[in-house]
N, C-alpha and C positions, 0 to 999 in steps of 0.2 A: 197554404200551398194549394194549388188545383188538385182537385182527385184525379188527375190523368195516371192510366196504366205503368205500374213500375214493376220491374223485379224482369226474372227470366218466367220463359213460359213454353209451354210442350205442347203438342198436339196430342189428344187421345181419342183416339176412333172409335166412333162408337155403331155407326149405321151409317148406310149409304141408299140414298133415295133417288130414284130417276129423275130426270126433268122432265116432265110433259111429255111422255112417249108418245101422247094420240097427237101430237102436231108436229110439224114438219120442220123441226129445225135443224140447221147449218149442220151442226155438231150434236151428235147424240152419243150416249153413253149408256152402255148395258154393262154396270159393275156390280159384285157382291163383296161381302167378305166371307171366307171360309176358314176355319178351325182347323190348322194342321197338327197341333201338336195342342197341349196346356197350356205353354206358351208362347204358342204362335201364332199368330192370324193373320191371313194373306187376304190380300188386295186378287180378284179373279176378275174376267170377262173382257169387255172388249168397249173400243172408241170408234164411231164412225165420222171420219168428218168430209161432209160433200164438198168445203172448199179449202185449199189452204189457211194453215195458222201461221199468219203472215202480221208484216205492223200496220195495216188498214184496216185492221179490224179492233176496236175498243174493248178493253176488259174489263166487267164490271161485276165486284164480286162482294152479296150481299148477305153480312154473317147474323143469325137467327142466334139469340140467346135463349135459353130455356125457364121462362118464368118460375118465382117461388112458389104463387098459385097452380101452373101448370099451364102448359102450352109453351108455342115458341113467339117471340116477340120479336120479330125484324128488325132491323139497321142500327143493331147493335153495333160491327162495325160497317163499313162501306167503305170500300174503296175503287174507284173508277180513275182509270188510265187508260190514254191512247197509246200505239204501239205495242199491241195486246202481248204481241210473241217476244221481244226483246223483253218488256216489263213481267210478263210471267217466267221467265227463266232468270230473270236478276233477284225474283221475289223468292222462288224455288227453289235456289242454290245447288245442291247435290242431289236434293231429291229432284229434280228435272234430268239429270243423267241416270238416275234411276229407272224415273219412268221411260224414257228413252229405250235403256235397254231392255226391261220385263215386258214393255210393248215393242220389241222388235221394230222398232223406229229406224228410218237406214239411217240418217243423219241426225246431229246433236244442235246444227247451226237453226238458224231461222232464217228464212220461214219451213216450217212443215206440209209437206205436201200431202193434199188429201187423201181420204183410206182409209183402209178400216186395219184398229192397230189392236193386235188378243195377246194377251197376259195370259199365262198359263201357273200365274200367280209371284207374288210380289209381299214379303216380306213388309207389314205395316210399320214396324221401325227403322226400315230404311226412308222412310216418308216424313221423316221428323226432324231429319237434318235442314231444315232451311233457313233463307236472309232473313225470319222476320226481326225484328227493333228488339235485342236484349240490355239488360242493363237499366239503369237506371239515369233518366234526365230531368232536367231544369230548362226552364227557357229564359232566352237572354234577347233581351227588348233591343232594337238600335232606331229605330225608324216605322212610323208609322204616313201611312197615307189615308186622304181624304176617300171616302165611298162616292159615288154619283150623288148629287144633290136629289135627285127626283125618287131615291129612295125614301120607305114610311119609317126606315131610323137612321136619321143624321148623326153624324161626327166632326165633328172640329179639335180634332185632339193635337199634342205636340209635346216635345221633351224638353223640360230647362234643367238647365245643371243648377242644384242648389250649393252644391259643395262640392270639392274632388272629388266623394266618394259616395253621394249623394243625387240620383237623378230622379226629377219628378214628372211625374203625367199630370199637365191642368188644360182646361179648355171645356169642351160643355156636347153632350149627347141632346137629340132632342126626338123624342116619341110622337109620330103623329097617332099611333096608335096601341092602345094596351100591350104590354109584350104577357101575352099569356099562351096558354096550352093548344088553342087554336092555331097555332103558324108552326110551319117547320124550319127545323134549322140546321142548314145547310152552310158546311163550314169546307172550302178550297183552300189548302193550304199550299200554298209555292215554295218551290226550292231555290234558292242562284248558284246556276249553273256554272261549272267548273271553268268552261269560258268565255260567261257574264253572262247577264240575263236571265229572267225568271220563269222556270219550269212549273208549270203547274202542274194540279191533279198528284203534288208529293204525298200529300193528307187530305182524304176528303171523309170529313163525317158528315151524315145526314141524319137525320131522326126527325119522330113527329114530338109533338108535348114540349115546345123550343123553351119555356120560362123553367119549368118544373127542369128540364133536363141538363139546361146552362146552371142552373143552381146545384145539381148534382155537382156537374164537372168539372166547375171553378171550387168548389167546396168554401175553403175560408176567403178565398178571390174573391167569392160573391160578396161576402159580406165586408170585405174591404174596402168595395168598389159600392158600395151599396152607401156608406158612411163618406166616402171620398168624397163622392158628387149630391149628398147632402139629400139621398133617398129617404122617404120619412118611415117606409116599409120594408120587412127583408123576405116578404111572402109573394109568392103569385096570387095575380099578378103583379107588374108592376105597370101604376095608369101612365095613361098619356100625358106627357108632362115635357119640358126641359131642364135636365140633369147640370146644375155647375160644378167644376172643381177648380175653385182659385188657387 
């Protein structure tokens, strides 16, 4: 199975860092957290935003994991969507009405009109209620499409039913160039939408180290896929080559 994210999962707060206060952006944010009680801790300060949070603006929000060596290691997850304001309040669930109110926000709808919005504090577990992805999933194949040919990794993939209950992937991958730790991998995943058509920006991971990191995420995938198409290696790299699976 892929090592993809399972189980339920929480937010726990832990510090809250400025963005680049010496530059002048759009949206800036002067927040703390403060100790009310032993077990309380508030969300304090204030949002300034010179323009409306409206859906012409892109949200792109890139999450830092905290290495075992030490430090923070970026695009642990990534996610970018357009219609910044509708998609951050579907992602936000009740904590968007929250912040709403401890920031004195006049309206709940979007778009937000610009301001400067002060909290006089805000309860951190009311910030825990949101949409993100609980539960546990599995992916279910139905259709795959060709990449642009002028791509440096080709596919020619496709489904045959071998049996009722039986479907296989055969066809042939082909590497113009090493897939190792130098390239990054940038993965858009689409939704189809409720009425047709394919939504993008539903998943988008990105990372650097694309061989080392695809071999993390598919786990035993890799190495299924490694034997399928008649790889002779199950290490990084993997050389430039063309991949068969009859």
């Amino acid at each position: 199975m892929p090592n993809l994210p399972l189980g339920e999962y929480r937010v726990i707060f832990d510090r809250v860092y400025p963005c680049e206060p010496t530059k002048n952006h759009s949206i800036k944010c002067n927040l703390y957290f403060s100790k009310k009680t032993s077990s309380i801790t508030e969300l304090k300060g204030n949002i300034t935003s010179m323009i409306p949070l409206d859906d012409t603006l892109t949200l792109d929000v890139n999450v830092a994991s905290w290495s075992l060596t030490g430090g923070w290691k970026p695009n642990s997850i990534v996610y970018i969507t357009k219609n910044a304001c509708t998609n951050m309040k579907n992602v936000l669930g009740n904590v968007w009405y929250s912040l709403i109110k401890a920031f004195n926000g006049p309206i709940t709808s979007c778009p937000l009109p610009a301001g400067t919005y002060i909290t006089s504090g805000v309860d951190l577990k009311e910030l825990e209620d949101y949409n993100a992805p609980k539960g546990e999933y599995r992916t279910v194949f139905e259709k795959i499409y060709s990449c642009e040919s002028t791509n440096v990794f080709q596919y020619n993939l496709y489904f045959s039913k071998k049996t009722f209950n039986i479907t296989e992937m055969k066809g042939n991958i082909t590497f113009l160039l090493p897939l190792d730790d130098t390239l990054t991998l940038d993965i858009n995943g689409a939704s189809w939408g409720s009425i047709g058509g394919w939504k993008p920006n539903s998943i988008v991971y990105i990372t650097k180290n694309t061989c080392s990191n695809s071999k993390n995420l598919l786990g035993n995938v890799w190495y299924s896929l490694i034997k399928a198409f008649n790889g002779h290696i199950t290490s990084c790299p993997l050389p430039a080559v063309m991949y068969l699976r009859n």
